[in-house]
C-alpha positions in Angstrom: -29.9 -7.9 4.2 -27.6 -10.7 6.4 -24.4 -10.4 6.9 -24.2 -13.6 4.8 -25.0 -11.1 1.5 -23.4 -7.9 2.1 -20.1 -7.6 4.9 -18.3 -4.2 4.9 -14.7 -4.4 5.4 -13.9 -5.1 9.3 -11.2 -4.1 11.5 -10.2 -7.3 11.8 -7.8 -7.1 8.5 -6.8 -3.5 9.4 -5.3 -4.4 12.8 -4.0 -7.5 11.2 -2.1 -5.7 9.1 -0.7 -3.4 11.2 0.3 -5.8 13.6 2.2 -7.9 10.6 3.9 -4.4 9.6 5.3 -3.8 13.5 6.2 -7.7 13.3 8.8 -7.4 10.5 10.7 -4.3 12.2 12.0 -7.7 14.4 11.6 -10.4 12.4 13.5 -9.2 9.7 16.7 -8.6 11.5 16.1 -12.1 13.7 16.3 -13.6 9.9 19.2 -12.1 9.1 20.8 -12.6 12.1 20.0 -16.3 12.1 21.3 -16.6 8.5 24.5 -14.7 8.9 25.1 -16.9 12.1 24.1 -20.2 11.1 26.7 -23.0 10.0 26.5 -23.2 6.1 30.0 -25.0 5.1 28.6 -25.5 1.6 28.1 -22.2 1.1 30.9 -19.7 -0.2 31.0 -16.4 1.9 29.1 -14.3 -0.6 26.6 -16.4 -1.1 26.3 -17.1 2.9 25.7 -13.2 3.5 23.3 -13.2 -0.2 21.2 -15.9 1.8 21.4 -13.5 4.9 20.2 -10.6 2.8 17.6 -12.5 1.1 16.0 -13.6 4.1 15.8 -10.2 5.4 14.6 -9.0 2.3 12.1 -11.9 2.0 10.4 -11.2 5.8 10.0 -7.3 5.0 8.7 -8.1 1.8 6.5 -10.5 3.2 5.2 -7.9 6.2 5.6 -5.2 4.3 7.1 -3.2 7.3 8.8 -1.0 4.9 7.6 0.2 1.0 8.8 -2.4 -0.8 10.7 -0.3 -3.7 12.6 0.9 -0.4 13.4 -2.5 0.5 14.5 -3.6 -3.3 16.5 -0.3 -3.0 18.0 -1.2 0.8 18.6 -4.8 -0.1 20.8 -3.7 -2.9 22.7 -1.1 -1.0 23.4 -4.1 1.5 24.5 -6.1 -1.4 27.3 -3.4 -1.6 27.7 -2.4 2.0 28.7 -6.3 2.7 31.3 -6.8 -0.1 29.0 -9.1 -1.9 29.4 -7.8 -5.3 31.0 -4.3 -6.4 28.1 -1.3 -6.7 27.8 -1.0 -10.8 27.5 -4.9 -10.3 24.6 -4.5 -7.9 22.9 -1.9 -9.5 23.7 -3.0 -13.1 20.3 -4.7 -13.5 18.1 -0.9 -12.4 19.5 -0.2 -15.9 18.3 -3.3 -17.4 16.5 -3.4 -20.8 13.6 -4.5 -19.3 13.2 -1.7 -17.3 12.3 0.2 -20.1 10.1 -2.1 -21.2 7.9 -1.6 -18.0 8.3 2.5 -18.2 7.5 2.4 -22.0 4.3 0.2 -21.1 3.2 2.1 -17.9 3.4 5.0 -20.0 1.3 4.0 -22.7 -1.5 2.8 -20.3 -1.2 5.8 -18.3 -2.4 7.5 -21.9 -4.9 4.9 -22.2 -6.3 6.1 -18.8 -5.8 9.9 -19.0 -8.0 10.1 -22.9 -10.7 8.1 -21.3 -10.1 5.2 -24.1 -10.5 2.3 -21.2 -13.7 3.1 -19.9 -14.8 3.8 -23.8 -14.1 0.4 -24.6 -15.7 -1.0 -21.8 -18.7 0.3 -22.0 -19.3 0.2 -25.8 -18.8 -4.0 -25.1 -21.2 -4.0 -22.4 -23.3 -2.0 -24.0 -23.6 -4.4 -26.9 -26.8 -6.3 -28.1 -26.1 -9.7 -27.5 -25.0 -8.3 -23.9 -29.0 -6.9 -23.7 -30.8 -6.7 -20.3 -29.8 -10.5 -19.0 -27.6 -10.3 -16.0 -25.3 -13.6 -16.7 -24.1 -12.2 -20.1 -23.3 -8.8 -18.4 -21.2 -10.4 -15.9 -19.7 -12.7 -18.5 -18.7 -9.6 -20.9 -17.9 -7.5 -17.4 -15.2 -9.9 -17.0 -14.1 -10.2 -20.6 -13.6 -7.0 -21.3 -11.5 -6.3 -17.8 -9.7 -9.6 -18.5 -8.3 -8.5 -22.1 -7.9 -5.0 -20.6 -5.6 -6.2 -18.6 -3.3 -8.2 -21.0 -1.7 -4.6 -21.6 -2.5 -2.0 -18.8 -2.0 -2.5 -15.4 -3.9 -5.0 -13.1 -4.8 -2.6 -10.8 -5.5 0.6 -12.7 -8.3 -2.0 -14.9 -9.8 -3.1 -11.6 -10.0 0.6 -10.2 -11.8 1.3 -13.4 -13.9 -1.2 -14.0 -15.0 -1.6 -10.0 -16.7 1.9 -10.9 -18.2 0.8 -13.8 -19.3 -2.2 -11.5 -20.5 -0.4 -9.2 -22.8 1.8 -11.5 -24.5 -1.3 -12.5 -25.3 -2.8 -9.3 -26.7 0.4 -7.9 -29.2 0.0 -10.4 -29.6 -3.8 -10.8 -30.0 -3.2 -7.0 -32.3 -0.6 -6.5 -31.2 2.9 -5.7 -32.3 2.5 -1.7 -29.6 2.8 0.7 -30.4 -0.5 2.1 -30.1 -1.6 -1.6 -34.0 -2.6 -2.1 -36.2 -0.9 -5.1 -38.0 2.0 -3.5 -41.1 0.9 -5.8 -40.9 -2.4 -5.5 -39.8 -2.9 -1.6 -38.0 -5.5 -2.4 -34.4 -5.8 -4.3 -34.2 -6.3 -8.2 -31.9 -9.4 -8.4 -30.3 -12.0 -5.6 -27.6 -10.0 -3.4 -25.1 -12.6 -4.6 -25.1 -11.2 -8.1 -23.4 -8.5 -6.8 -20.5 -10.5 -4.8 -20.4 -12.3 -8.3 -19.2 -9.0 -10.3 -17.2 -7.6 -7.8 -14.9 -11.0 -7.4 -15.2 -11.2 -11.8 -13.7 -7.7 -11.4 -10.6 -8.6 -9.7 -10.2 -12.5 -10.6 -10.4 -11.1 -14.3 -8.2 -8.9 -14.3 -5.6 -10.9 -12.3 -6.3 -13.9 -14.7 -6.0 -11.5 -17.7 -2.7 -10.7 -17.0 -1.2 -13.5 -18.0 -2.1 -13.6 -21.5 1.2 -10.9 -22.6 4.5 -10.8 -21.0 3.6 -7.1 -20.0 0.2 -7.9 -18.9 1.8 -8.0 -15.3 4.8 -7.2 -13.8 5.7 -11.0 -12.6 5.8 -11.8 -16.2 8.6 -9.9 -17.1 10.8 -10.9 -14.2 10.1 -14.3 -15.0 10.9 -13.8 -18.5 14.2 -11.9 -17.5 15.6 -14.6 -14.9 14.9 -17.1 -17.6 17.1 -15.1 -20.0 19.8 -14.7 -17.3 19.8 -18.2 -15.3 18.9 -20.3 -18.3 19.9 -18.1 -21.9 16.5 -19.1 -23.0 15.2 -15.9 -25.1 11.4 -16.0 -24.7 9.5 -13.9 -27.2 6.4 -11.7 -26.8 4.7 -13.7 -29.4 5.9 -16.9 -28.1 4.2 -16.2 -24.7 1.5 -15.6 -26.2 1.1 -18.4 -27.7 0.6 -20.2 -24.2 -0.9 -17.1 -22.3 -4.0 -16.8 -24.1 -5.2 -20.0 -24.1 -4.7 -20.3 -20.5 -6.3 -16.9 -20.0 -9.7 -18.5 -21.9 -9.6 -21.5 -20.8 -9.7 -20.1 -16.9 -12.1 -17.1 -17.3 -14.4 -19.6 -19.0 -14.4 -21.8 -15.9 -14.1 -18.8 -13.7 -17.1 -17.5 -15.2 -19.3 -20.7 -15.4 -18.8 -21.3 -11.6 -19.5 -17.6 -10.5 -22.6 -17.3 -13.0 -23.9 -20.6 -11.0 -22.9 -19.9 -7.2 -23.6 -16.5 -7.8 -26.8 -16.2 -9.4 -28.9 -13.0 -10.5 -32.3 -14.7 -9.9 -34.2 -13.1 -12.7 -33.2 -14.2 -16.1 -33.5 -10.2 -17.6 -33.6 -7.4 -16.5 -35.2 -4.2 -18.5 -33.4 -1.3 -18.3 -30.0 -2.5 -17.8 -28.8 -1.9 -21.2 -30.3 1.4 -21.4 -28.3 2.4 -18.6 -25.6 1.9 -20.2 -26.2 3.2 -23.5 -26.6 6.2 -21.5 -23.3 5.9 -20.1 -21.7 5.5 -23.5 -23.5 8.7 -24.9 -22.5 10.5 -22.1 -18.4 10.0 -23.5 -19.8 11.6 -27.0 -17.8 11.0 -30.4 -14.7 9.6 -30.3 -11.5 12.4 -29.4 -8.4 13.1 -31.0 -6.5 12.1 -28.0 -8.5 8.7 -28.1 -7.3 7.5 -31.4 -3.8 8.8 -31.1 -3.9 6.7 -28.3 -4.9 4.1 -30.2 -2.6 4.6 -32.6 0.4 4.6 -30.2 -0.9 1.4 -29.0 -1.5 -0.5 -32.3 1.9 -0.1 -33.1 3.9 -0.8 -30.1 1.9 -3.8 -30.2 3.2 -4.5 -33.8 6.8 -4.4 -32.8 6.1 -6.5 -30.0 4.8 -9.4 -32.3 7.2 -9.0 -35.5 9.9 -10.7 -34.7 7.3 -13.8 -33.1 5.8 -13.4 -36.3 8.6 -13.8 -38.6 9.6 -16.9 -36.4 6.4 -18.3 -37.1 6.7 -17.6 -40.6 10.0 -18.1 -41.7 11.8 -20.1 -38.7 14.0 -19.1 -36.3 17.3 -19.6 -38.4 15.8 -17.2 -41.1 17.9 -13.8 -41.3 14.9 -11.6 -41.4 14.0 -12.6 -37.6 17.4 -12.6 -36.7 17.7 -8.9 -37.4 14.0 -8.3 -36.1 14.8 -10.0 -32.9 18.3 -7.8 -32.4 16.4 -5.0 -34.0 13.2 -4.8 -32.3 13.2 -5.9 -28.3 10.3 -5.5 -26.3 11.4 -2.5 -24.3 12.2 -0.8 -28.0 8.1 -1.3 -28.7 7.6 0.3 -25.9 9.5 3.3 -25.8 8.8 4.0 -29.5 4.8 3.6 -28.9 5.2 6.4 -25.7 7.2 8.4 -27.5 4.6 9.0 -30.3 2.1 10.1 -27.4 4.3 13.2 -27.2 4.1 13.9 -30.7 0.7 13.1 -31.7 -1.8 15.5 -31.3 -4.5 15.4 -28.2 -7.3 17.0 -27.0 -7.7 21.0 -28.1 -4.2 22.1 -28.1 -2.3 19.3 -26.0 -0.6 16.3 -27.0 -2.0 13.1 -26.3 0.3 13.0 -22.9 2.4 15.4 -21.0 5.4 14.6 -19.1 4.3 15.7 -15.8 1.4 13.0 -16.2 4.1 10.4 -17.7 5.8 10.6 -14.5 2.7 9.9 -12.4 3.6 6.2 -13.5 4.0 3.6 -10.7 8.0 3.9 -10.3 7.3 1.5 -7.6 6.9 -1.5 -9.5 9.9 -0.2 -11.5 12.2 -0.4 -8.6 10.9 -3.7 -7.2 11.8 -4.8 -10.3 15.3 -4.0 -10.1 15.9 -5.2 -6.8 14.5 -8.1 -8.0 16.4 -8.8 -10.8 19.6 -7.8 -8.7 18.8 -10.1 -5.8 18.3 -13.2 -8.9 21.3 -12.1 -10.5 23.7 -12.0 -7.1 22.3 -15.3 -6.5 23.1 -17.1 -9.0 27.0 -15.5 -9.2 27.5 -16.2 -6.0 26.1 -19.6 -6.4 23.1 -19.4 -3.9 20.5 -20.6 -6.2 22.6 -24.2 -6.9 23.4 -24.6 -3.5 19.4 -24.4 -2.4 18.8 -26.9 -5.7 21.8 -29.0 -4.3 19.8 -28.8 -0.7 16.4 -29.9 -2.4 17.7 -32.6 -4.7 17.2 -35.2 -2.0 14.4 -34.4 -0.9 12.9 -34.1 -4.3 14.3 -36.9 -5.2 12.5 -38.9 -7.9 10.5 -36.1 -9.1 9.7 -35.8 -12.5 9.1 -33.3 -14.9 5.0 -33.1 -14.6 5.5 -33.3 -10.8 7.6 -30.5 -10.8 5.1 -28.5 -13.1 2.9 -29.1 -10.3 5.3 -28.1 -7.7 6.7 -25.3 -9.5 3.2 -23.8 -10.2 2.3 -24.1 -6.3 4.5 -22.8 -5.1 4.3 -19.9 -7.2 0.4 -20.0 -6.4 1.0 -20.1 -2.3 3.9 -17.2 -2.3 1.3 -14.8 -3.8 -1.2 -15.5 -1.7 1.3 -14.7 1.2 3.0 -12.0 -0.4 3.0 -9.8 -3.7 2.7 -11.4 -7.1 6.2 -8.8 -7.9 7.6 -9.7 -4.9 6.8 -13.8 -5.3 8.2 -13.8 -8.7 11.6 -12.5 -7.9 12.0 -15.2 -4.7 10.3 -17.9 -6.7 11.1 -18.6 -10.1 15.3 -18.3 -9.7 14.5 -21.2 -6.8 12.5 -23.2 -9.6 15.1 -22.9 -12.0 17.7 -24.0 -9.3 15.8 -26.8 -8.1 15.0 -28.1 -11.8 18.7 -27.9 -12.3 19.3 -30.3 -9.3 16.7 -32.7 -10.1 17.9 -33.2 -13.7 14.4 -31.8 -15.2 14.0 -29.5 -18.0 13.9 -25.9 -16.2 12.0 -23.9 -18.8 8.7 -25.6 -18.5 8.2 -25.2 -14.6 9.9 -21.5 -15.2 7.4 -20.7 -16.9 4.5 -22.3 -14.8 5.9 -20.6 -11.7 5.7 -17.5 -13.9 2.2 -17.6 -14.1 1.4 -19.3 -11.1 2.9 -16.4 -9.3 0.1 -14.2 -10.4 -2.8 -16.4 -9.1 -3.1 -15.5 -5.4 -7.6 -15.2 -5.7 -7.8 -15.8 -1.8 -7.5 -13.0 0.6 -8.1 -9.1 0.6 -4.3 -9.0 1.2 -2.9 -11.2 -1.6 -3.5 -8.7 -4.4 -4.4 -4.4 -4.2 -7.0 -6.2 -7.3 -8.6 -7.9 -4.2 -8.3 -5.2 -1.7 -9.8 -2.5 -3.9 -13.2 -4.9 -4.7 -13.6 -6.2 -1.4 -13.4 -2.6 -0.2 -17.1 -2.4 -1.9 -18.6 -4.5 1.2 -20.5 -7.1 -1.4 -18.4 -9.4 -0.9 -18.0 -11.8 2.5 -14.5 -12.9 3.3 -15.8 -16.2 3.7 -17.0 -16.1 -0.4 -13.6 -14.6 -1.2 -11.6 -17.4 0.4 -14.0 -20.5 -0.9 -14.3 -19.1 -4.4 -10.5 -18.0 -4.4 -9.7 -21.2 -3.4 -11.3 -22.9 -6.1 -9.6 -20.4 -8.6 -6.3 -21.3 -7.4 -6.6 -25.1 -7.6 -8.0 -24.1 -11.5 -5.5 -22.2 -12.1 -2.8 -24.5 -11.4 -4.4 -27.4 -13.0 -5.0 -24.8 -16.4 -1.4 -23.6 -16.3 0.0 -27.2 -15.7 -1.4 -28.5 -18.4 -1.1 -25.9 -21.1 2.4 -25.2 -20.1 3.4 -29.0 -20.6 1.5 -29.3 -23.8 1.9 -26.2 -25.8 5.1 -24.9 -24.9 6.7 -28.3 -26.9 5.1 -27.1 -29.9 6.0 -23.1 -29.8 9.2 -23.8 -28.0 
């Protein structure tokens, strides 16, 4: 087959990224070097050396020189070093509630990995039959089921799960030849592209799903918490849902449509492809005890999370009963209560449905990034960094309104994660948002938000998301493809997030 169907992953990108690893060990001290001696009167003295961190912290981030938890962690410990704020002040936010709201979560979907409930679920949708033997309704419930997958588990463990499952089907959509041809029939089952079709739904979905629940991805939450701080705007888990999930539809239903048609199977059905995974399915046997304590677990973290939203619904937002559910019942309370019934329910044979030393195995990483994160926003704003940038926009931004600074806002977020992280983008982008809003006179909440979401787009490059690296890692899919149809994401997805954002957040807000 050409090159145009099937490209393995070149050296190219490796020696890229190595070379941009070596290039931050210089151009992050030349950054803070040039901040720390450049002429900012405006600027007080701790917000001058804040900038000077930031920038530094911004470049390793960016190169990834160093891991980035041990940059959030260095950052902060500079913070302290340089008189910037006192240690419990810079550290404060490693404690914050919300940091138990991503260990609670990671947790639970560390449970739903270990008892083998994911790739249950999965299958039993795909095995379905409507799904049958016809290629385009197997991508399209592929995708659905790794997009609402990833509403609650991690972006990358769904795509590391589902690329298997993926993967399974191709080989024998494909033929089982190495060169991927049918051995009877000399020839391959379906059009090559069908394959660069389900490995890209694989990761777009499950990028794209994670918008749909404020812990569907990390950059949610840190959004959610610099809205809190910066703005004293409480956002509830219902309330983001309310916008998520229609922008999560709306998108995988135009991200499937144009994949189905650039990306064609070439046969309408194809006999055999259900039975396969029947088989699959049978293969998992009846349902386990660790499965539905899981489940359990799950269905009523999720219950906390949406009470108080509920109630708001219900009975207002001035009604006692949410009042006391919202002080009651926080996010990172759902959380820790659902993981803490994995260690008391029972799972498979003698176990429980998790063990500690498999709860730790979740990614602390994140956790820490998220920290820094928040402590970088935080130190900002106190040391009034984030007005001073707003102050330095205004003019230039002069005349903007509030739908143009949707737009804006949601860019930006869009280009940063295509650059960088989705973590990292969200901690440097939406505090400048808000800051810039603030300047300009406009509403902040709204392009918050946007930039919220807009920071986990990012469909381009191998690099912009490990969602990415892991499918294009498979060799179906040409850079070229990833690029053109990322591209085309992106521009969707900012249009999608624009316009729900501006018209539905009036009405839940």
């Amino acid at each position: 087959m050409s090159d145009e169907n099937f490209m393995p992953t070149g050296a190219l990108e490796a020696r890229f990224d190595v070379l941009r690893r070596r290039a931050g060990f210089v151009l992050g001290p030349l950054a803070f070097l040039a901040v720390w001696f450049a002429e900012m009167g405006s600027l007080s003295e701790a917000a001058h050396r804040m900038a000077a961190v930031m920038a530094a912290v911004i470049v390793f981030w960016v190169c990834e020189s160093l891991p980035m938890p041990v940059t959030a962690l260095c950052g902060a410990a500079l913070c302290v070093v340089l008189q910037i704020a006192p240690a419990n002040t810079v550290f404060a936010p490693f404690a914050d509630q919300l940091m138990f709201l991503f260990i609670g979560s990671f947790i639970l979907a560390r449970a739903i990995f270990l008892n083998g409930l994911d790739r249950r679920v999965a299958l039993t949708v795909l095995s379905l039959d409507w799904v049958g033997a016809r290629p385009g309704r197997v991508l399209f419930a592929f995708g659905a089921v790794t997009a609402a997958a990833s509403a609650w588990v991690s972006n990358t463990a769904i795509t590391a799960m589902m690329f298997a499952i993926g993967l399974s089907i191709l080989r024998y959509m494909l033929g089982n030849g190495a060169s991927g041809r049918h051995p009877a029939e000399g020839k391959p089952r379906i059009d090559p592209r069908y394959a660069t079709g389900v490995m890209l739904m694989t990761t777009f979905a499950a990028s794209i799903g994670g918008l749909a629940t404020p812990v569907g991805t990390p950059p949610n939450v840190i959004g959610i918490r610099h809205i809190e701080v910066q703005l004293g705007v409480d956002v509830p888990f219902f309330t983001w849902c309310l916008i998520g999930v229609p922008v999560v539809a709306v998108l995988y239903l135009f991200m499937f449509a144009y994949l189905n048609w650039f990306c064609p199977a070439g046969v309408k059905e194809l006999p055999g492809s259900r039975a396969l995974l029947l088989a699959e399915r049978d293969k998992l046997g009846p349902w386990t005890t660790g499965e539905r304590s899981t489940v359990l677990a799950f269905l009523v973290t999720v219950v906390l999370w949406i009470s108080p939203g509920v109630a708001a619904l219900l009975l207002g937002e001035d009604h006692a009963t949410y009042r006391m559910l919202r002080a009651s019942l926080p996010e990172a309370v759902g959380a820790i209560v659902g993981a803490t019934l994995l260690f008391l329910l029972p799972g498979n044979g003698e176990r429980k449905a998790i063990h500690w030393r498999e709860a730790v195995q979740i990614d602390w990483g994140v956790v820490l990034i998220y920290g820094g994160g928040v402590a970088f926003g935080a130190l900002a704003v106190d040391t009034g960094l984030t007005a001073a940038l707003g102050d330095a926009f205004r003019e230039r931004l002069a005349g903007m309104g509030p739908v143009a600074m949707l737009f804006a806002a949601t860019a930006f977020g869009t280009v940063m994660s295509e650059a960088t992280s989705n973590t990292a983008s969200a901690t440097i982008v939406v505090p400048t948002v808000i800051a810039v809003a603030q300047a300009l006179g406009v509403d902040p909440l709204p392009p918050a938000i946007a930039a919220t979401m807009g920071c986990s787009l990012g469909f381009m490059l191998p690099v912009s998301t490990p969602c990415n690296a892991i499918v294009y890692g498979s060799g179906y899919i040409p850079i070229v493809r990833m690029i053109r149809y990322g591209l085309l994401l992106d521009v969707a997805g900012v249009l999608v997030i624009v316009g729900m954002v501006r018209y539905l957040l009036p009405i839940v807000r």
